[in-house]
Structure formats: C-alpha cells, structure tokens
C-alpha positions in Angstrom: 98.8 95.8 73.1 98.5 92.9 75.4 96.5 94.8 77.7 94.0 95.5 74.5 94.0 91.9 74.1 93.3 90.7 78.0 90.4 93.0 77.8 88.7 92.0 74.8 88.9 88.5 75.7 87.5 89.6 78.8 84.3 91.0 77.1 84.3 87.9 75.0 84.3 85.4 77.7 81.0 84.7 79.8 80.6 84.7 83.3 81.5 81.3 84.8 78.5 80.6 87.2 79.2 80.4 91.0 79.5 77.2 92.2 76.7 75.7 94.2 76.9 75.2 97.9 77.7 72.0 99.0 77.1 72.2 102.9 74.3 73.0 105.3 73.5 75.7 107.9 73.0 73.2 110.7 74.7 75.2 114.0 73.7 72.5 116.6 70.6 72.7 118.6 70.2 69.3 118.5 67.2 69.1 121.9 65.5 71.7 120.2 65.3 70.2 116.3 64.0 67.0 118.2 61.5 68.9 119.9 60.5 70.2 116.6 60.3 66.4 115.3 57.5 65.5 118.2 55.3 69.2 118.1 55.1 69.2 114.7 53.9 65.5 114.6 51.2 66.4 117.4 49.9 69.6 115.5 49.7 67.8 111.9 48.3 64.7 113.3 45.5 66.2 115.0 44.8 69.1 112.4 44.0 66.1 110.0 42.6 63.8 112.4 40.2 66.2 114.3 37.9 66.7 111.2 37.2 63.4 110.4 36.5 62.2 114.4 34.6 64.9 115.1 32.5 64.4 112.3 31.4 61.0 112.9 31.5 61.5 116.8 28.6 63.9 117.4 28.1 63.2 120.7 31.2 65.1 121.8 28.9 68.3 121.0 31.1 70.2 117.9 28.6 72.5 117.0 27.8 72.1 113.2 29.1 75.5 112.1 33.0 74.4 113.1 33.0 71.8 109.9 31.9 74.1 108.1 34.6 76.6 108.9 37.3 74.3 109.1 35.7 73.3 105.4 36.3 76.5 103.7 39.4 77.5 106.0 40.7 74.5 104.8 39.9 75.4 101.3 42.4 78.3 101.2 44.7 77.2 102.9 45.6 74.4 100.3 45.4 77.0 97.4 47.6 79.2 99.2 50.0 76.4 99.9 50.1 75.9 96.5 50.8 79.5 94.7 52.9 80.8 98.2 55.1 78.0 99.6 55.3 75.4 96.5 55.7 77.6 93.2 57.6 80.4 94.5 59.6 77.7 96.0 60.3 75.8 93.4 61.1 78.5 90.8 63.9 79.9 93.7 65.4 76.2 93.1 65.3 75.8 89.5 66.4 79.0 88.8 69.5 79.4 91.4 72.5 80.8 89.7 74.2 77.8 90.2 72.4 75.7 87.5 73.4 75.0 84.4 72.5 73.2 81.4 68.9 72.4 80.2 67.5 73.2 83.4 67.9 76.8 82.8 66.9 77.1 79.6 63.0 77.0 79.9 60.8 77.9 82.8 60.4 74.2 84.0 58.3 75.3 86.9 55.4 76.0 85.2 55.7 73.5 82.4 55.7 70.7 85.2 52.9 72.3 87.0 51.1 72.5 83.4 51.6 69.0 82.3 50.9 68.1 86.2 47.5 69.2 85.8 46.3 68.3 82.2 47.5 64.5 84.0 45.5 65.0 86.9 42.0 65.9 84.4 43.0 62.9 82.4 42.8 60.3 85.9 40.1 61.8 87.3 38.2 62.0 84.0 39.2 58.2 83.4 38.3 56.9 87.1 34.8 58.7 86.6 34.3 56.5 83.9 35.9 53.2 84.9 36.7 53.3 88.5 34.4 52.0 91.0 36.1 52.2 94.6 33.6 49.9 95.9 31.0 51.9 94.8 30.4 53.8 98.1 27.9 56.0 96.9 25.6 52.9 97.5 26.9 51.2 100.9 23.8 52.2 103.2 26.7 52.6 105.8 28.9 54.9 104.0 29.8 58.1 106.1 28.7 61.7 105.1 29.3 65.3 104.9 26.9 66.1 108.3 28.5 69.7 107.7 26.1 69.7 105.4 23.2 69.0 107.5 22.9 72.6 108.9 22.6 74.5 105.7 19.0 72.8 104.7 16.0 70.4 105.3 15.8 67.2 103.4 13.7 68.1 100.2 13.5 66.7 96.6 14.9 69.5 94.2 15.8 69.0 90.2 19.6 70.2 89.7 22.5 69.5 87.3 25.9 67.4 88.4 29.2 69.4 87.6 29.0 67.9 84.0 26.0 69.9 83.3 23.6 66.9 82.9 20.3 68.2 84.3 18.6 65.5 86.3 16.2 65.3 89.9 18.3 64.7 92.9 16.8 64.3 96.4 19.0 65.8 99.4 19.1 62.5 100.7 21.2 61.6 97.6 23.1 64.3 98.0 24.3 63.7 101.3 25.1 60.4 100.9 27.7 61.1 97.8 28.9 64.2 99.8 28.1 66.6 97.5 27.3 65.0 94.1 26.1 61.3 94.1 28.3 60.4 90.6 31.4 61.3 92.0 32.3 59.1 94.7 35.1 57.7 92.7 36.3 60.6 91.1 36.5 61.8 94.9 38.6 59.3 96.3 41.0 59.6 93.5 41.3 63.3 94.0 41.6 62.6 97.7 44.6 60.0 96.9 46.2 62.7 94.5 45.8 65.6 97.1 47.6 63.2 99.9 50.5 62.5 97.2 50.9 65.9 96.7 50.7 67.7 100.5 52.9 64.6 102.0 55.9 65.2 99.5 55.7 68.9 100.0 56.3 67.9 103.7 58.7 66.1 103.1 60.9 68.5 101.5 60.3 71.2 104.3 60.8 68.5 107.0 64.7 68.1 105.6 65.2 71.9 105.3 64.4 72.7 108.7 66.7 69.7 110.1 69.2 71.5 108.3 68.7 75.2 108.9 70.9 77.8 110.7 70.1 80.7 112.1 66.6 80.6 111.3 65.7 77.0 112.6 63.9 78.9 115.5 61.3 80.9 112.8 61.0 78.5 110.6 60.1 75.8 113.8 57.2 78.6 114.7 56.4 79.0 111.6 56.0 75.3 110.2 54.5 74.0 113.5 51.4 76.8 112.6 51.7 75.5 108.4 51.4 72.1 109.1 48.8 72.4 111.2 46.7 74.8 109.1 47.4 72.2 106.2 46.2 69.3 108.2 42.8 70.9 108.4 42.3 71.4 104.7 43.6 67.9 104.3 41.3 66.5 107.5 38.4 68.4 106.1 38.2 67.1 102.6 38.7 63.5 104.4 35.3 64.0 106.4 33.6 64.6 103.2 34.3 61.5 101.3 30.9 58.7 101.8 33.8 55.7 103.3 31.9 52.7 103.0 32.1 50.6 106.3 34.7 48.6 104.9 37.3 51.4 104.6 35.5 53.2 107.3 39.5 53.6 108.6 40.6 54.6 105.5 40.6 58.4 106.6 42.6 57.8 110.1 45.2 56.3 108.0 45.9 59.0 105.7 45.4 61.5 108.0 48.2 59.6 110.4 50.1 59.8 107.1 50.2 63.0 106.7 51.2 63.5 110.2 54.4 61.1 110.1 55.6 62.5 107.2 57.2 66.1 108.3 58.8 64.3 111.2 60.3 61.6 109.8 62.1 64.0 107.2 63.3 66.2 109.7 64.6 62.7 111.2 66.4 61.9 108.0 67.5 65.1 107.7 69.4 64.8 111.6 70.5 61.7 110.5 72.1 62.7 107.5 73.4 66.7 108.4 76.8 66.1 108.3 76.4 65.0 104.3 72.7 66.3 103.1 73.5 69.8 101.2 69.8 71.9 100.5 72.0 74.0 98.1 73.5 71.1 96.3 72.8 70.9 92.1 71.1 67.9 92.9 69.0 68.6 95.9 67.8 72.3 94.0 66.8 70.1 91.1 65.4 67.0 92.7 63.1 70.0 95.0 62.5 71.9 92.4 60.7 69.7 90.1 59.0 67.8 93.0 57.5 71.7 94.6 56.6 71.7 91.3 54.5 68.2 90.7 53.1 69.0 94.3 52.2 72.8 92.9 50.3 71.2 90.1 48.2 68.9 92.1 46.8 71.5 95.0 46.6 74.1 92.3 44.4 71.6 90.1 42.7 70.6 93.6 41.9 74.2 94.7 40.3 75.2 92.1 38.6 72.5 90.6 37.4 70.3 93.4 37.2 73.2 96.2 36.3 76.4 94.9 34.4 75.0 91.8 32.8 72.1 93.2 31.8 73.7 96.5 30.8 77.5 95.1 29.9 77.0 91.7 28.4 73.4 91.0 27.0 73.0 94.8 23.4 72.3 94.8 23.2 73.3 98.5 25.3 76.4 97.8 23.1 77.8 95.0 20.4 77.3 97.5 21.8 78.7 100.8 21.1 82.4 101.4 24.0 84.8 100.1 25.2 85.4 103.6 26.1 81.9 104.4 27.8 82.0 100.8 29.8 85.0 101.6 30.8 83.8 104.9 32.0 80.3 103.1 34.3 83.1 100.6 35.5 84.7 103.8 36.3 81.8 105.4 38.2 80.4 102.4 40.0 83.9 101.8 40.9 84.1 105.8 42.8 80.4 105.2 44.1 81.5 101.9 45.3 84.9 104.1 47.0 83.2 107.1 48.6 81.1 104.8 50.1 83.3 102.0 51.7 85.8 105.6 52.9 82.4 107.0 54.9 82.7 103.4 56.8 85.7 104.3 59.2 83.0 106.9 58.9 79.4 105.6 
C-alpha cells in the first residue's frame, strides 16, 4: 500500500528542473587568453578600418573591384551573423532547462527580435522625415561610395527612390547620397543602429571566450576569423555613408569602436573569472534577450538596407549587366557561407 502511494505521488509530482551552473570553464591559459585580447583587437580594427581608408586613399592603388567585393562579402556576412551566431544563440539561452518562470513560457526570442524590428522601421521612418544629420547630402565635401565609380559613366537617367516616387536623378546625385540622394539621414541612423547592434554582440562573445575551457583554443581561431569577417561588413557600409567634412572622422571612430569592444570584454571577463558564471539564470537571461535585440537589428539591416536597397531599389544595379549582378549575389552568398560554417565552433 505505501508503495502504491510513493508511486502515484511520483507520477503526480513534476520534474524539479536542474539547477543552473554557477561556475565557469576557465582552466588557466592566462598568456594565451591575453594574446587573444591583442589579435583579435588587430584583426577587428583593421577589418573595419581598411574599407573606409582605402576608400578615400586612392593613391595607395586598391583596385576598384576590392570595395566592391568587400561590399557584398560584407553584406552576408552580417545576415549570417544574425540567423547563425545571434538567434540560434539566443534561443540556446532562453530556453536552457534551467529556467523557469515567465521566461519559458513564450518564445521570447523571436518576440524580441519582432518588436526589435517593427522599432527599427518606426526610427528610420521618423528620422527620414525629421532628422537632418547636417544634411550631408548637400556638403560639396561630403565623401562617396567610389565603389561605385566602376560600374558606370556619369549620365542623367529618370529612376524611382526606394519609396517608389518616380523622379530624374543624375549619377552625379547619386553618388554623392551613396546610393539614393534622400536618404542620407535615414543612412546614418541605420549605420548608428547596425554599430549598437554588432558591438553588444561582441561584447557577449568577448566574456565567453575569457571564460571558456577546453575549447578556448577553437573558439580563439574561430572568433579571430568572425570578428574580422564582421569588421568588413561593418567597415564597408561606413565607406558608403556621404560624411560631411565636419564628421569626416566619424567613420574611424566607430570603426575603432567596434574594434575595442571584443577585447575589452574578454578583459572584463579575466578580470572577473573567478565570479562571472556564462551558465548563471542571470547571465542566460541577460544574453539571451540582448542576442536577441542584436538579432533583430542585423536581421532588419540585412535585408532591408543591404540586400533590398543594394539589389532591388539600386539604380546602378538595375543598370549594370546581369553578370556583375550575379557576381554581387555570389559575393554576398560566399560571406553569408563562411559565416554560417564559422557557426559550426563559435
């Protein structure tokens, strides 16, 4: 009889969750996590700088054809970062076993990328309106995309903005604006927006691989090749923003951002390895809904500003011959590739 009872209440009673893990894998290694700290800095730093120098330094003799690779390469590799190594991230943290209580009870992960991207319309859609940025889409000295230079010759052509108001644009405009002479706001915003999101993704990874175990020496590979790859598609869409000449330095600085901000989490993390836990109910929350956020924003960006704007609503692609427009989709898909395999370790 009692043994009836012990097993009904058994079958009655749920499965306490396991408890989540409150300690790190850090196994020493200390040289080598520094190291880490100064060749990731390097790689980042210059994947995101190189663009933008070498676009206003012509002298140095980068053939035209490497913007426009690094453009498109770029392109997928943000797209990829956002679908391989921010959602699938993020839904690994929100949904560990661990969790309990709200958390669990609705697929958070996509709701916050959702809402994440409806915001991100709503911004841009208000600063094309409102914002002005200095307005430089009319600074005589604003930079441009010279990528652009190689595809055609200067001529007056009638074509329709991304809004799908039909009205005569002269490549001269064009090029000036980057790609379409309205937006110059609207791009800055979505530059300021793709920065938020890529440095707090960084962040995050910077802290697990201070921490790691076994696998530091992968993921160190791995990440040094990521942040790299990222810093192009971050460098690239910074070349094609018109700066005016007062914020001609505008570019270097978030660029040099970008570059500081894996190293100094893996910093923090070394500093704090003896007490920072990756697998804490905090830690899987606070990453979770941040992978998120930052999943939202280069999904939004990807598609909308890269792929749309640069494929579909291009002026200069709808005129370029369909090779040069296949070879831009290769390109993108080769960045989008290397990116999703780099997925498989980090």
């Amino acid at each position: 009889m009692d043994l009836l009872r012990l097993i009904t209440r058994a079958e009655g009673e749920e499965e306490a969750p396991p408890a989540c893990v409150v300690s790190n894998d850090y196994d020493g290694r200390l040289g080598l996590r520094i190291s880490a700290l100064f060749v990731i800095w390097i790689g980042s730093t210059l994947g995101a700088n190189f663009p933008v120098f070498a676009n206003r330094h012509r002298a140095l003799g980068v053939p035209g054809w490497v913007f426009f690779v690094t453009k498109f390469f770029g392109s997928g590799v943000i797209i990829a970062t956002a679908f391989i190594h921010l959602l699938s991230p993020a839904s690994d943290a929100l949904r560990d076993p661990c969790l309990t209580g709200p958390i669990t009870e609705y697929d958070w992960v996509s709701g916050i990328a959702l809402m994440t991207i409806f915001a991100l319309f709503f911004i841009e859609l208000m600063a094309m309106r409102y914002a002005t940025f200095s307005q430089g889409e009319h600074d005589p000295n604003a930079t441009h995309d010279k990528s652009l230079d190689i595809l055609e010759d200067a001529k007056n052509i009638p074509g329709e903005d991304h809004l799908g108001h039909t009205r005569d644009h002269s490549a001269s405009d064009e090029m000036v604006a980057g790609i379409i002479p309205e937006t110059y706001s609207a791009q800055v915003t979505a530059i300021f927006i793709l920065e938020f999101g890529v440095i707090f993704h960084s962040i995050f990874i910077g802290l697990t691989l201070a921490v790691s175990g076994e696998e530091f020496r992968t993921l160190y590979i791995v990440l040094v090749f990521h942040q790299t790859f990222e810093g192009l598609g971050l460098g690239s869409r910074l070349a094609l923003i018109p700066w005016p000449k007062s914020k001609r330095w505008t570019p270097y600085f978030l660029a040099t951002a970008y570059g500081l901000s894996t190293p100094i989490a893996i910093a923090i993390g070394l500093g704090v390895r003896e007490s920072y836990s990756p697998g804490s109910a905090t830690s899987l929350i606070v990453n979770g809904v941040f992978d998120s956020v930052s999943a939202g924003i280069l999904i939004y960006t990807g598609l909308v500003e890269l792929m749309a704007h640069e494929f579909i609503f291009s002026a200069t692609m709808r005129r370029a011959p369909i090779r040069k427009v296949l070879f831009a989709f290769g390109t993108m898909c080769l960045g989008a590739g290397l990116m999703a395999l780099l997925g498989k370790w980090a």
